[in-house]
N, CA, C, O and CB atoms as a CASP TS submission, in Angstrom:
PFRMAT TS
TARGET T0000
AUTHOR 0000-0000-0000
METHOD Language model
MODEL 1
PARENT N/A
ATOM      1  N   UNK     1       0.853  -1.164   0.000  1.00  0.00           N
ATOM      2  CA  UNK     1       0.000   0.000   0.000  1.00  0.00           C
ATOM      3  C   UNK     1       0.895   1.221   0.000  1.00  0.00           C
ATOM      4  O   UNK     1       1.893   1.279   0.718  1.00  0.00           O
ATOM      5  CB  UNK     1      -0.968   0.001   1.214  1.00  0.00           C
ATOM      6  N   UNK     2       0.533   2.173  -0.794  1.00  0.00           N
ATOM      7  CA  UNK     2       1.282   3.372  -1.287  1.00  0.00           C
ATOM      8  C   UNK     2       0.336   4.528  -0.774  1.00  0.00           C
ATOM      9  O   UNK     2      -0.821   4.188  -0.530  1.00  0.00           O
ATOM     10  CB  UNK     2       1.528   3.381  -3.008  1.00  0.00           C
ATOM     11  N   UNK     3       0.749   6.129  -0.539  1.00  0.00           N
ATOM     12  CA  UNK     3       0.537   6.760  -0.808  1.00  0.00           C
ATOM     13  C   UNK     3       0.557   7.456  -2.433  1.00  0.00           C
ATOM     14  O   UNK     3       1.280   7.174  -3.388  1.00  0.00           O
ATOM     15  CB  UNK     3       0.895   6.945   0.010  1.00  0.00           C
ATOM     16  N   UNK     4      -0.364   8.301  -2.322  1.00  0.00           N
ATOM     17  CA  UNK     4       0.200   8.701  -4.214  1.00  0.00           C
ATOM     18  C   UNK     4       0.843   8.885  -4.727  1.00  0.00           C
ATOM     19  O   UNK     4       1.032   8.538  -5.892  1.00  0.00           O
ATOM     20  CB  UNK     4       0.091   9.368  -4.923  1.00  0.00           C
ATOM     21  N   UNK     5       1.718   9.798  -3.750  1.00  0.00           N
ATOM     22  CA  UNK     5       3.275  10.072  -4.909  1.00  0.00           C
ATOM     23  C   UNK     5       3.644   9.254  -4.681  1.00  0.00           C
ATOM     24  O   UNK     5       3.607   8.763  -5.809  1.00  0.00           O
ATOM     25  CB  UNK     5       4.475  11.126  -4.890  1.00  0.00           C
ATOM     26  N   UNK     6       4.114   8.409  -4.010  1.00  0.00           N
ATOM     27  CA  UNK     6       4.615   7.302  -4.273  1.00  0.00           C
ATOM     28  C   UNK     6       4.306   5.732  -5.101  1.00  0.00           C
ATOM     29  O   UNK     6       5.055   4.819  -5.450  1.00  0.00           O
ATOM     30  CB  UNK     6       4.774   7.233  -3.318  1.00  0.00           C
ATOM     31  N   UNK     7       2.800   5.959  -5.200  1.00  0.00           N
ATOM     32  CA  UNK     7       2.399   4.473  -5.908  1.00  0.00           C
ATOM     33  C   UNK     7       2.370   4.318  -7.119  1.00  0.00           C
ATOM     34  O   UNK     7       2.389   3.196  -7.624  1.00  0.00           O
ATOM     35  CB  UNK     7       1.203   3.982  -5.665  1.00  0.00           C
ATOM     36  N   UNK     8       2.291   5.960  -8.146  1.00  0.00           N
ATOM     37  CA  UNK     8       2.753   5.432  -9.191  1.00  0.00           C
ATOM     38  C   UNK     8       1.748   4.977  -9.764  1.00  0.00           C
ATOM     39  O   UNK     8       0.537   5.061  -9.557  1.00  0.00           O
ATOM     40  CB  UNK     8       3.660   4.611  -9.044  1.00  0.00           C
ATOM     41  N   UNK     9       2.598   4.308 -10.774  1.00  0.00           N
ATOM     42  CA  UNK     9       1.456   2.828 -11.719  1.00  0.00           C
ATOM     43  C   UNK     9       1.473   1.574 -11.193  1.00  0.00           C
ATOM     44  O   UNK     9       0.685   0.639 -11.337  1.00  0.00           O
ATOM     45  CB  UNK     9       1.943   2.325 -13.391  1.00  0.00           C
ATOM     46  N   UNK    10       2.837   1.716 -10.337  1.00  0.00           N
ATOM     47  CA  UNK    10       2.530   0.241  -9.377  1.00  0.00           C
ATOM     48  C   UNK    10       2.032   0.390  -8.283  1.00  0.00           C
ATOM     49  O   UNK    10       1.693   1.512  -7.905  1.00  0.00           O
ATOM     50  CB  UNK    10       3.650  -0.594  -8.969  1.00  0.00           C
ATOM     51  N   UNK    11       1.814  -1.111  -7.243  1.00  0.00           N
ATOM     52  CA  UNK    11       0.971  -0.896  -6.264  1.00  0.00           C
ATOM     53  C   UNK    11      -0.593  -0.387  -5.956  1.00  0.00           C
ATOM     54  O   UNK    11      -1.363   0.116  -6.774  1.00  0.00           O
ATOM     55  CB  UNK    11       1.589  -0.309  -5.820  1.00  0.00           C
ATOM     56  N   UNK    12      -0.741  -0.553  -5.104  1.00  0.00           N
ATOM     57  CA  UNK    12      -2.227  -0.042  -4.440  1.00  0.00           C
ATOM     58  C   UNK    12      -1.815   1.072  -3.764  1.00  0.00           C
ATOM     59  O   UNK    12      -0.924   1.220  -2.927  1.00  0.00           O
ATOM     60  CB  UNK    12      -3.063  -1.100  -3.341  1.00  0.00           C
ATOM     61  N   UNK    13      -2.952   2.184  -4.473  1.00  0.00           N
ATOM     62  CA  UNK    13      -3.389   3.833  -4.021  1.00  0.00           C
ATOM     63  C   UNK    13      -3.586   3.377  -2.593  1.00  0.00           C
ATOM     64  O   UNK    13      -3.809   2.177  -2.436  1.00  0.00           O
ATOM     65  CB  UNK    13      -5.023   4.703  -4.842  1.00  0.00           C
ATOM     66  N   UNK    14      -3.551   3.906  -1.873  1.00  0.00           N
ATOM     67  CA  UNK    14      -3.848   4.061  -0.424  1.00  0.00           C
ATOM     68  C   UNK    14      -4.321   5.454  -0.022  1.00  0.00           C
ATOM     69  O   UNK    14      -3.699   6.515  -0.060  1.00  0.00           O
ATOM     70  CB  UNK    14      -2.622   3.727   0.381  1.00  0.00           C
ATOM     71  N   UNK    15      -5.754   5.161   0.429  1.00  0.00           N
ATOM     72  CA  UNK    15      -6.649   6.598   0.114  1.00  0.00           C
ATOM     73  C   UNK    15      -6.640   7.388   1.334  1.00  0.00           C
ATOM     74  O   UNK    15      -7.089   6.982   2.406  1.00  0.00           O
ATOM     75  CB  UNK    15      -8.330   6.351  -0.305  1.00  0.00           C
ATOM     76  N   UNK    16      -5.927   8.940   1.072  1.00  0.00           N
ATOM     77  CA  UNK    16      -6.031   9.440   2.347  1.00  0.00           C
ATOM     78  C   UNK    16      -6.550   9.311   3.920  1.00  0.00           C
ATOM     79  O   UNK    16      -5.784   9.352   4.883  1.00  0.00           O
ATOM     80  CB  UNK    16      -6.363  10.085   2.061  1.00  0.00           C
ATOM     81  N   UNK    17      -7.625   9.189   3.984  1.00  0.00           N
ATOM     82  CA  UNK    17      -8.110   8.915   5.278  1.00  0.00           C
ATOM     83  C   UNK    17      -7.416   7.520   5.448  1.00  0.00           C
ATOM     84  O   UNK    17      -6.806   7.316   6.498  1.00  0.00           O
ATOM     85  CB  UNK    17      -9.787   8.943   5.416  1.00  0.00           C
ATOM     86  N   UNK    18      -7.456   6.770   4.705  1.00  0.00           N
ATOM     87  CA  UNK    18      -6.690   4.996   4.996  1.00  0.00           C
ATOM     88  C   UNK    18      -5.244   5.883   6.066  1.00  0.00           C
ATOM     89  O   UNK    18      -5.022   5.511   7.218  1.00  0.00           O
ATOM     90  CB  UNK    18      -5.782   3.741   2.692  1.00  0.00           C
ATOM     91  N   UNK    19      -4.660   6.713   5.581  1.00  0.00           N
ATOM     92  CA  UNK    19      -2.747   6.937   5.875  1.00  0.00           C
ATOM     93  C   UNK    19      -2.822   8.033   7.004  1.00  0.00           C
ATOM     94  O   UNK    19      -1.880   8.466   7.668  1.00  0.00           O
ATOM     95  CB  UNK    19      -1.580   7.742   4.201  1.00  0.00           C
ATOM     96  N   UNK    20      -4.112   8.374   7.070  1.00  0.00           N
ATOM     97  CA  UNK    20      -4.234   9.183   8.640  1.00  0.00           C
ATOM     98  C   UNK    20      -4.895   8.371   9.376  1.00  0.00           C
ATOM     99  O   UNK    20      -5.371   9.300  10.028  1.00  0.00           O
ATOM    100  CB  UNK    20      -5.036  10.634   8.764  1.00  0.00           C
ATOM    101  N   UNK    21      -5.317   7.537   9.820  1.00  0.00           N
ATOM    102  CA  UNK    21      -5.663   6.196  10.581  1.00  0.00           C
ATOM    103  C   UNK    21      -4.458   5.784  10.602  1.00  0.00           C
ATOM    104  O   UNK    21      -3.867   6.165  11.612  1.00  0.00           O
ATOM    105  CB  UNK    21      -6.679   5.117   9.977  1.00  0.00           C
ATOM    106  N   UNK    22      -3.647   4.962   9.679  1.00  0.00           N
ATOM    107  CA  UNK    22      -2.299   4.421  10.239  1.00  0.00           C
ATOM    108  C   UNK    22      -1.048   5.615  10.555  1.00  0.00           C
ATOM    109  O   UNK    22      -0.070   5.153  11.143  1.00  0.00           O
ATOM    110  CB  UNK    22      -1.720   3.309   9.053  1.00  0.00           C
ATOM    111  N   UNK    23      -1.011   6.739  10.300  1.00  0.00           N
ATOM    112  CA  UNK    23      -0.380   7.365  10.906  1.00  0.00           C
ATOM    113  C   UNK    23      -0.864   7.980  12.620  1.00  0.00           C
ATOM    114  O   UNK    23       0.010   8.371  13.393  1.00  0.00           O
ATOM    115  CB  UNK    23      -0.167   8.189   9.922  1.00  0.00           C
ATOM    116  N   UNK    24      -2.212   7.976  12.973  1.00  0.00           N
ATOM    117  CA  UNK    24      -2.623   8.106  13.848  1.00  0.00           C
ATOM    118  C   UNK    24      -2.065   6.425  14.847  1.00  0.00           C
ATOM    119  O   UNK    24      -1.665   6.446  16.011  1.00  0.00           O
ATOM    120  CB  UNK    24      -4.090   8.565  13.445  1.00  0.00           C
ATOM    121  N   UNK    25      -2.151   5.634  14.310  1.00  0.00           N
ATOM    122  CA  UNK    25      -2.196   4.358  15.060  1.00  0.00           C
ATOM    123  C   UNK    25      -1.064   4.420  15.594  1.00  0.00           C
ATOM    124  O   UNK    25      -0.866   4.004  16.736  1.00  0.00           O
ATOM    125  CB  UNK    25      -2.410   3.092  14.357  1.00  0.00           C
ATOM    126  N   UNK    26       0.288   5.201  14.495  1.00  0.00           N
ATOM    127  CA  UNK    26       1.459   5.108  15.098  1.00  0.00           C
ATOM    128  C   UNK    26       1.753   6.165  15.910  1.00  0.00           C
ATOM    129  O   UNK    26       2.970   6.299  16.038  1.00  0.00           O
ATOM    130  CB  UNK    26       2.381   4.935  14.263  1.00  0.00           C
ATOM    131  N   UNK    27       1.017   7.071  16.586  1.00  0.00           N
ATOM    132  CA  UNK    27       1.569   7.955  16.895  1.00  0.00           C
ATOM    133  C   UNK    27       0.876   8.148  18.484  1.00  0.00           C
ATOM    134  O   UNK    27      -0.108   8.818  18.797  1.00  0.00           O
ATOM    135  CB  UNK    27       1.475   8.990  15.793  1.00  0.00           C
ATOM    136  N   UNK    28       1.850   7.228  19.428  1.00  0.00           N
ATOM    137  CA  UNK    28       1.339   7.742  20.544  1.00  0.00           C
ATOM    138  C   UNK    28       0.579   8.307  21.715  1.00  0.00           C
ATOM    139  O   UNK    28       0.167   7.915  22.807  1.00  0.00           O
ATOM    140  CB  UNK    28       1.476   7.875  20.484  1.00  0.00           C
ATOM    141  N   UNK    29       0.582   9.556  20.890  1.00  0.00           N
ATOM    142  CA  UNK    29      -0.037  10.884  21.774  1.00  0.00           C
ATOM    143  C   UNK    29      -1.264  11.149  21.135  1.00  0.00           C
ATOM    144  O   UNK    29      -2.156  11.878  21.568  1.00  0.00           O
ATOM    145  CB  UNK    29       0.906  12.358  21.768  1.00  0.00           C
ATOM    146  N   UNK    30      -1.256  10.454  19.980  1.00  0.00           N
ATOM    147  CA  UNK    30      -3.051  11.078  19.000  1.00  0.00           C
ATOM    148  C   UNK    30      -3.779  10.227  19.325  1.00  0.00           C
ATOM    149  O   UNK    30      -3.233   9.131  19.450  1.00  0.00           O
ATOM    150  CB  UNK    30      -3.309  11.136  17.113  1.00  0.00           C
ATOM    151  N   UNK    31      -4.961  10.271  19.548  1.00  0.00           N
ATOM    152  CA  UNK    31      -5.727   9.444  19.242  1.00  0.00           C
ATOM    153  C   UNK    31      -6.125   8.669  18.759  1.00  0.00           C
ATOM    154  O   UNK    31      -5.522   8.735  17.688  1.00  0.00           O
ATOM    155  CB  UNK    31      -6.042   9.539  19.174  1.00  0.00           C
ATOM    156  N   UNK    32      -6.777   7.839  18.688  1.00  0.00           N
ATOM    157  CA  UNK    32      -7.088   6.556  18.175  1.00  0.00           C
ATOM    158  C   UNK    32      -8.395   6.464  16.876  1.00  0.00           C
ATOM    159  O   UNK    32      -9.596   6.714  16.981  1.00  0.00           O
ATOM    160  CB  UNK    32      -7.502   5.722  19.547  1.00  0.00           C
ATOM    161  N   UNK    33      -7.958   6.214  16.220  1.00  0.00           N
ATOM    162  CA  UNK    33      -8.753   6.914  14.821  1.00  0.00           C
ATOM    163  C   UNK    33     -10.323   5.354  15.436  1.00  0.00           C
ATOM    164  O   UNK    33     -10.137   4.201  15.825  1.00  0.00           O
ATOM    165  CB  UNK    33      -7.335   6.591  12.331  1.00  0.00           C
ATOM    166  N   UNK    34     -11.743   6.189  15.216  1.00  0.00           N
ATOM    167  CA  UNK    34     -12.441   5.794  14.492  1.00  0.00           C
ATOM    168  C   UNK    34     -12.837   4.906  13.404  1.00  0.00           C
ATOM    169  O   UNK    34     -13.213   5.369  12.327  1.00  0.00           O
ATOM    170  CB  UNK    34     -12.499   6.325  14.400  1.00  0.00           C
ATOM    171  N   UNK    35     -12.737   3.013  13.748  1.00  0.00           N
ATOM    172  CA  UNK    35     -12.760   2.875  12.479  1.00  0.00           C
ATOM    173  C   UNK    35     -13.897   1.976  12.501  1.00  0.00           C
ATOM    174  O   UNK    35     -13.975   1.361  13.564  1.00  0.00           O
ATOM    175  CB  UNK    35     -11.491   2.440  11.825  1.00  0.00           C
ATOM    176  N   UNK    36     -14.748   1.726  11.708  1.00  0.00           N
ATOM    177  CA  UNK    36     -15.644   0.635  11.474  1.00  0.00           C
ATOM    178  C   UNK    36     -15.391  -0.976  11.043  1.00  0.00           C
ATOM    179  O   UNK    36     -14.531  -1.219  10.196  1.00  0.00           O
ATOM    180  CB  UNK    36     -16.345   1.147  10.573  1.00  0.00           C
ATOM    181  N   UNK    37     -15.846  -1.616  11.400  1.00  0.00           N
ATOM    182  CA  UNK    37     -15.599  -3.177  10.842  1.00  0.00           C
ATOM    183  C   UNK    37     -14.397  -3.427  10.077  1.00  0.00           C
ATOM    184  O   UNK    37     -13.267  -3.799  10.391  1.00  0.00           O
ATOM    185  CB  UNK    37     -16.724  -3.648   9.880  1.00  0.00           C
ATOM    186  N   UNK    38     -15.155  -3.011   8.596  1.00  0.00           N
ATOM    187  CA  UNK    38     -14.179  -2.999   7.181  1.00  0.00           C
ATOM    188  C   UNK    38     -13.158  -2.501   7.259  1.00  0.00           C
ATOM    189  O   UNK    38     -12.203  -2.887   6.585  1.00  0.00           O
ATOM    190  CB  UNK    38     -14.587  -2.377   6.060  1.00  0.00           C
ATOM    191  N   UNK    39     -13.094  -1.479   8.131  1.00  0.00           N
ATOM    192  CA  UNK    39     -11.716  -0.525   8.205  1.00  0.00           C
ATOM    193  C   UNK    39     -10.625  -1.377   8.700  1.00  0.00           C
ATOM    194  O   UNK    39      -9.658  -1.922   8.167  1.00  0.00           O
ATOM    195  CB  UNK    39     -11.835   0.827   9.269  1.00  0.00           C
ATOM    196  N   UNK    40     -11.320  -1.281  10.472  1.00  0.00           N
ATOM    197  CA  UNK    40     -10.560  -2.315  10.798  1.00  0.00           C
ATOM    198  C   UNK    40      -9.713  -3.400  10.721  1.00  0.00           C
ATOM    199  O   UNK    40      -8.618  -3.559  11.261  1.00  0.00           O
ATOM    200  CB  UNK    40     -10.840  -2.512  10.996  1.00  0.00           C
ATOM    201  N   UNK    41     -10.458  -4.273   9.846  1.00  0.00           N
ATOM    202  CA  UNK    41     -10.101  -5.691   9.520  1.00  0.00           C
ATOM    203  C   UNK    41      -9.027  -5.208   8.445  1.00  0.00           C
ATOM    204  O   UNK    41      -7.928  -5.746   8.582  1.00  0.00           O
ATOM    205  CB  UNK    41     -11.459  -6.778   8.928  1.00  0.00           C
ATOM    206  N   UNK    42      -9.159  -4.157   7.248  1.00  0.00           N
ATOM    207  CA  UNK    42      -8.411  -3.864   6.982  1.00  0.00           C
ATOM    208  C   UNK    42      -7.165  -3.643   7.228  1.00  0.00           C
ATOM    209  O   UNK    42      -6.211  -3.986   6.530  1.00  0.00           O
ATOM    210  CB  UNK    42      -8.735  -3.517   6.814  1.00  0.00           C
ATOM    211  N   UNK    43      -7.148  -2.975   8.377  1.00  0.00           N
ATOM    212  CA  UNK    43      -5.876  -2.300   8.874  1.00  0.00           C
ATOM    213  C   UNK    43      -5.433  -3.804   9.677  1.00  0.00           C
ATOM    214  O   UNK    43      -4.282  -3.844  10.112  1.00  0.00           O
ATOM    215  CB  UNK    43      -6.144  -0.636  10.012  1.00  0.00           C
ATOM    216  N   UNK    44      -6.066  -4.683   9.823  1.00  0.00           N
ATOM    217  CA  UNK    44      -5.385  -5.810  10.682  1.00  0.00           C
ATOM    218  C   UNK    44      -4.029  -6.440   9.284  1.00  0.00           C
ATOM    219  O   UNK    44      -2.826  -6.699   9.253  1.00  0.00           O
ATOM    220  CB  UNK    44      -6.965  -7.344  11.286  1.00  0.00           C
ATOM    221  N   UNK    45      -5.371  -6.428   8.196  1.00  0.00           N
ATOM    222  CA  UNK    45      -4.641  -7.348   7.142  1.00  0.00           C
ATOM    223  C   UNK    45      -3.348  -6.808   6.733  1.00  0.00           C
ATOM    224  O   UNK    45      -2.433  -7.599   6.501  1.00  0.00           O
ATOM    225  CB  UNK    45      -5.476  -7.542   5.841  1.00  0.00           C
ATOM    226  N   UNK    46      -3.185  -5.662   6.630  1.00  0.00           N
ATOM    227  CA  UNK    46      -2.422  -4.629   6.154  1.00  0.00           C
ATOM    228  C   UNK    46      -1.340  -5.090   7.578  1.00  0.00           C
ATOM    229  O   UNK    46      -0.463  -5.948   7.473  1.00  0.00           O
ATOM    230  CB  UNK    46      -3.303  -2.859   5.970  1.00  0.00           C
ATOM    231  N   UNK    47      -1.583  -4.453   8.648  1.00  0.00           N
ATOM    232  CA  UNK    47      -0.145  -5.557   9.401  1.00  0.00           C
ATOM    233  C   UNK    47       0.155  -6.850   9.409  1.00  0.00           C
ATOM    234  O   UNK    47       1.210  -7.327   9.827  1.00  0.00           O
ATOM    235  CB  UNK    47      -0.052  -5.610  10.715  1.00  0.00           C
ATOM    236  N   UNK    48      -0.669  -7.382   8.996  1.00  0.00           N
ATOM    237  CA  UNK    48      -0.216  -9.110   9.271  1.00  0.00           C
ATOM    238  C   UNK    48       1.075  -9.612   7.733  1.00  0.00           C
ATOM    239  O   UNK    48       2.104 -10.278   7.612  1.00  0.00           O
ATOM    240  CB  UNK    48      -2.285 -10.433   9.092  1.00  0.00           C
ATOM    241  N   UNK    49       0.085  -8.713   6.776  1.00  0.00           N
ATOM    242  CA  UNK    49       1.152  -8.774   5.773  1.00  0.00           C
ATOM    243  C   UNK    49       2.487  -8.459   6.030  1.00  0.00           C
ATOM    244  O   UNK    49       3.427  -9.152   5.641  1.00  0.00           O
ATOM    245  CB  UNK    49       0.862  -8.040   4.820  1.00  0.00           C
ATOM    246  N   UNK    50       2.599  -7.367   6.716  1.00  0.00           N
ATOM    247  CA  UNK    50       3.808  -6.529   7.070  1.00  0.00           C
ATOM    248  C   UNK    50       4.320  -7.064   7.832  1.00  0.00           C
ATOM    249  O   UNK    50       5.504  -6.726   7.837  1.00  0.00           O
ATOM    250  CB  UNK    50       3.735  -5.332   7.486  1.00  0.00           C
ATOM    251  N   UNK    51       4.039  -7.969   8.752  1.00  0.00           N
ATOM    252  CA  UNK    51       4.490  -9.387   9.681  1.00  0.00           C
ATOM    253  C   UNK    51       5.157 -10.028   8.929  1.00  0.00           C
ATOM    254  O   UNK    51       6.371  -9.893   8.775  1.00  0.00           O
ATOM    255  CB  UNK    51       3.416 -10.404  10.233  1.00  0.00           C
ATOM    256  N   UNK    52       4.310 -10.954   8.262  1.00  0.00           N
ATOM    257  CA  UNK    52       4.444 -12.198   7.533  1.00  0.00           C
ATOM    258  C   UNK    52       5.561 -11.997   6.769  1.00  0.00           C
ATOM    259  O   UNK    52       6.473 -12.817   6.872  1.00  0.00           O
ATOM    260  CB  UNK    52       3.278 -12.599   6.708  1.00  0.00           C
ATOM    261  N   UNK    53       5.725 -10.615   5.657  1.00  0.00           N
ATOM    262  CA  UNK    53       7.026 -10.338   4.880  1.00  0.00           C
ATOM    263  C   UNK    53       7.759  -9.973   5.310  1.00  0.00           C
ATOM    264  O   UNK    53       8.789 -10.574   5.003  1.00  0.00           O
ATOM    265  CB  UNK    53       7.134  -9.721   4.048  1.00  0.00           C
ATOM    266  N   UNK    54       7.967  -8.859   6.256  1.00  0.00           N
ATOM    267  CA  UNK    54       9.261  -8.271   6.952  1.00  0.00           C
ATOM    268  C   UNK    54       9.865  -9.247   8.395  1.00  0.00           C
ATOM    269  O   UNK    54      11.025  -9.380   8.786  1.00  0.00           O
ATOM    270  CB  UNK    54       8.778  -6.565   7.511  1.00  0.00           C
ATOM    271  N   UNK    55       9.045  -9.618   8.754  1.00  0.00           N
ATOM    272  CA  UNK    55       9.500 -10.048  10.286  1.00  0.00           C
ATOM    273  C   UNK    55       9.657 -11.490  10.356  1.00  0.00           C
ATOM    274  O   UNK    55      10.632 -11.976  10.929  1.00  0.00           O
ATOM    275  CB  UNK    55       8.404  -9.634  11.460  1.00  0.00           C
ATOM    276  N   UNK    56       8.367 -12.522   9.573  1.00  0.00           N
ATOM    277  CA  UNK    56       8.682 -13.959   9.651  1.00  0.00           C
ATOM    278  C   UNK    56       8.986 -14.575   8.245  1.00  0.00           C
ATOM    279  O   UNK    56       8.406 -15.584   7.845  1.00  0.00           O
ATOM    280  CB  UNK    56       7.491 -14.714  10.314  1.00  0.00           C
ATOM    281  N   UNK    57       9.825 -13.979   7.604  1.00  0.00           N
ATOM    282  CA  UNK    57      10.402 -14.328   6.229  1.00  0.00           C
ATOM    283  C   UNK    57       9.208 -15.350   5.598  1.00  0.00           C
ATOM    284  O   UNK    57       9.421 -16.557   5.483  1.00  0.00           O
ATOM    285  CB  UNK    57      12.066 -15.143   6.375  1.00  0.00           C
ATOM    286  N   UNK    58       7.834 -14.678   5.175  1.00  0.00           N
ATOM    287  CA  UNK    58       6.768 -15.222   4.508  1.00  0.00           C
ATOM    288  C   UNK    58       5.910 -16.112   5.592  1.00  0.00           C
ATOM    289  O   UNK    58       4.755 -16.413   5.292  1.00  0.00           O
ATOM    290  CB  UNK    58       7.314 -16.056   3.263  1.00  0.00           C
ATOM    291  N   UNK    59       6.421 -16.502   6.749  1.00  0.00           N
ATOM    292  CA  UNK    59       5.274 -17.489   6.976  1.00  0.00           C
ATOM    293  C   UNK    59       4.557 -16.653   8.259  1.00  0.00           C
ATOM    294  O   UNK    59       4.964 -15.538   8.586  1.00  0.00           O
ATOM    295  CB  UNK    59       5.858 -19.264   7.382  1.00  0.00           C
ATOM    296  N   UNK    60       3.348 -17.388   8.998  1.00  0.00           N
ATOM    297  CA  UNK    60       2.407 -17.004   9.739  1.00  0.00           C
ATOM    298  C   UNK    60       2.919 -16.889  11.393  1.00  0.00           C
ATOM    299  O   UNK    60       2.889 -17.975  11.972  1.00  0.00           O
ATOM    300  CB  UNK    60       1.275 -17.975   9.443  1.00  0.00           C
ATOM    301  N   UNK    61       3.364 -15.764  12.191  1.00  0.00           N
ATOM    302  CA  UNK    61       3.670 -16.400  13.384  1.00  0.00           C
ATOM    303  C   UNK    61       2.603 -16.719  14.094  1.00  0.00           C
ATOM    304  O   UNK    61       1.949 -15.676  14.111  1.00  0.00           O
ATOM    305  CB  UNK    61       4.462 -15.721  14.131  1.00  0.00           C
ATOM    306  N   UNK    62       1.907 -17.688  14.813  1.00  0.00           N
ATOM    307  CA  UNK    62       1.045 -18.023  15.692  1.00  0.00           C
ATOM    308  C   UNK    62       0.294 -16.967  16.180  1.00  0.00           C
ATOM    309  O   UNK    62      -0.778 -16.610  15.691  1.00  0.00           O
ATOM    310  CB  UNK    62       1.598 -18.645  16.605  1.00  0.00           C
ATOM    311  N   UNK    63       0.937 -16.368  17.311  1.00  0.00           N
ATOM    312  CA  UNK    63       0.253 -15.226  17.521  1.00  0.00           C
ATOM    313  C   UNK    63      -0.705 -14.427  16.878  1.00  0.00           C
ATOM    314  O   UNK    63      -1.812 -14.139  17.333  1.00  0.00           O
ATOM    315  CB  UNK    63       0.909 -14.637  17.668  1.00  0.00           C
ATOM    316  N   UNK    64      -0.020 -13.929  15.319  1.00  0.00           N
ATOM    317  CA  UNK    64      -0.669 -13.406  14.363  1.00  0.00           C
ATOM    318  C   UNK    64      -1.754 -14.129  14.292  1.00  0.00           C
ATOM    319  O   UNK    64      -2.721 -13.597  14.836  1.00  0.00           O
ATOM    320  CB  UNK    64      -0.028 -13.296  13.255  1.00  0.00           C
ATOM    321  N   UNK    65      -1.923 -15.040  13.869  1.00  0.00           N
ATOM    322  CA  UNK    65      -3.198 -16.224  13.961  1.00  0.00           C
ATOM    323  C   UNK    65      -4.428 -15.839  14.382  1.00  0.00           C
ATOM    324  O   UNK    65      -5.419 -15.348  13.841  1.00  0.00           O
ATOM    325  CB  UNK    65      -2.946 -17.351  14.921  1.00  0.00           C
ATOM    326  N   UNK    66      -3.932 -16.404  16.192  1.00  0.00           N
ATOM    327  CA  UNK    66      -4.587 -15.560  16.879  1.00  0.00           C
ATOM    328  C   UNK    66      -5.298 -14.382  16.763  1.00  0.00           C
ATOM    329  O   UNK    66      -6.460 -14.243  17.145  1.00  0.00           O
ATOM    330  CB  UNK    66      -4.045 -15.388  17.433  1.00  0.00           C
ATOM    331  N   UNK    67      -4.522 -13.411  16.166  1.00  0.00           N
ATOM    332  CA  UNK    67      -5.041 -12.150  16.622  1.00  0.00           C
ATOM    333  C   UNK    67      -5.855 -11.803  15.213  1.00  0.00           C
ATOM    334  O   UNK    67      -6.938 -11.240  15.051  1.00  0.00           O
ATOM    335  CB  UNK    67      -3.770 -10.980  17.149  1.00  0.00           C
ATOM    336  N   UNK    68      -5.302 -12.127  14.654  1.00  0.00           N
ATOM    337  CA  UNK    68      -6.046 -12.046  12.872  1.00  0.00           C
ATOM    338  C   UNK    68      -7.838 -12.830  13.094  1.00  0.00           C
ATOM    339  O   UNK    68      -8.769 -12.658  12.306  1.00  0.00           O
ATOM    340  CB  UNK    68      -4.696 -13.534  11.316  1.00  0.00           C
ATOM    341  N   UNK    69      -7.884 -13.681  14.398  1.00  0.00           N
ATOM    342  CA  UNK    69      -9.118 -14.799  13.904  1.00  0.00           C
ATOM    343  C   UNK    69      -9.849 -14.268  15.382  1.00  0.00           C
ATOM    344  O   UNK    69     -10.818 -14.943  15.730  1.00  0.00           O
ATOM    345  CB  UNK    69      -8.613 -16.994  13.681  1.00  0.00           C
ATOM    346  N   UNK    70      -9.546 -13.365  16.082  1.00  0.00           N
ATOM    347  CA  UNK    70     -10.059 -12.620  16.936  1.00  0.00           C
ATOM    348  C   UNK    70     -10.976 -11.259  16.436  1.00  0.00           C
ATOM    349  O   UNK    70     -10.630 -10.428  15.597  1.00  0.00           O
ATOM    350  CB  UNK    70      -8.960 -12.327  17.700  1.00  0.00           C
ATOM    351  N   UNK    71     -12.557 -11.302  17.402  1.00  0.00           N
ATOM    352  CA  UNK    71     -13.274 -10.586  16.627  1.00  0.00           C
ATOM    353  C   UNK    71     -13.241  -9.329  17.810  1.00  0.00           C
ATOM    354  O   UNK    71     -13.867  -9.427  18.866  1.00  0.00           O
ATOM    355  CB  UNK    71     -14.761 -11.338  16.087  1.00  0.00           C
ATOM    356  N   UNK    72     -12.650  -8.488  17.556  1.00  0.00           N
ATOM    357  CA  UNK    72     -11.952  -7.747  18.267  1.00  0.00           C
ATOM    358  C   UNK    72     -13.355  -6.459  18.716  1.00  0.00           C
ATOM    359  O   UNK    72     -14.281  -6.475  17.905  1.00  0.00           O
ATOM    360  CB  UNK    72     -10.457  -7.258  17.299  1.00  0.00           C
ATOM    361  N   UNK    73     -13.455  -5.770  19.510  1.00  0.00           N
ATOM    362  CA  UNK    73     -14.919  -4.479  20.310  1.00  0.00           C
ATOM    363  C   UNK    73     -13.848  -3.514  20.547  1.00  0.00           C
ATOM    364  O   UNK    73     -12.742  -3.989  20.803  1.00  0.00           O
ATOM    365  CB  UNK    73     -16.058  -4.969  22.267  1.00  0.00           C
ATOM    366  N   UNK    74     -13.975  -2.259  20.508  1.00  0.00           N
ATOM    367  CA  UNK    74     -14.148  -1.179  21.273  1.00  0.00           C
ATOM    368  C   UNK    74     -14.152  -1.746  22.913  1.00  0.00           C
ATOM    369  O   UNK    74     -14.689  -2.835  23.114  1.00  0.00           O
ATOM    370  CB  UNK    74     -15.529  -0.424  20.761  1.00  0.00           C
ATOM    371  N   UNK    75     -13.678  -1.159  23.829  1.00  0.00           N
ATOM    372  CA  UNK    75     -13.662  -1.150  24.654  1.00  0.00           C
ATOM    373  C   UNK    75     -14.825  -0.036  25.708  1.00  0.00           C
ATOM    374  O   UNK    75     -14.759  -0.063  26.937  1.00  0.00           O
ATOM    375  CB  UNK    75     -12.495  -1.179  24.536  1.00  0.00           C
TER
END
């Protein structure tokens, strides 16, 4: 997932509000973005990928599992 200038003709657009939710997620002190179902699950898939390729050289760590097959509430 790209922002625009960066995605080019390759990759997937990644639509503003999508990159202020994950920049919000990373950031500490902001708040916690608002997201609905779809969003959500989105933003799960979107790290698990980022797991799976950067951290467990393609495969699934357990945990992830877990947390991917967890139907996660608001608190």
């Amino acid at each position: 997932m790209l922002c625009r200038s960066c995605a080019g003709t390759a990759g997937r657009l990644l639509p503003s509000d999508s990159r202020n939710d994950l920049l919000a997620l990373l950031d500490a002190s902001a708040p916690l973005p608002h997201l609905d179902e779809r969003h959500a699950a989105a933003h799960r898939r979107l790290l698990s990928r980022y797991v799976e390729h950067h951290l467990a050289d393609g495969g699934v760590p357990p945990a992830m599992t877990f947390w991917l097959g967890r139907a996660w509430e608001a608190a």
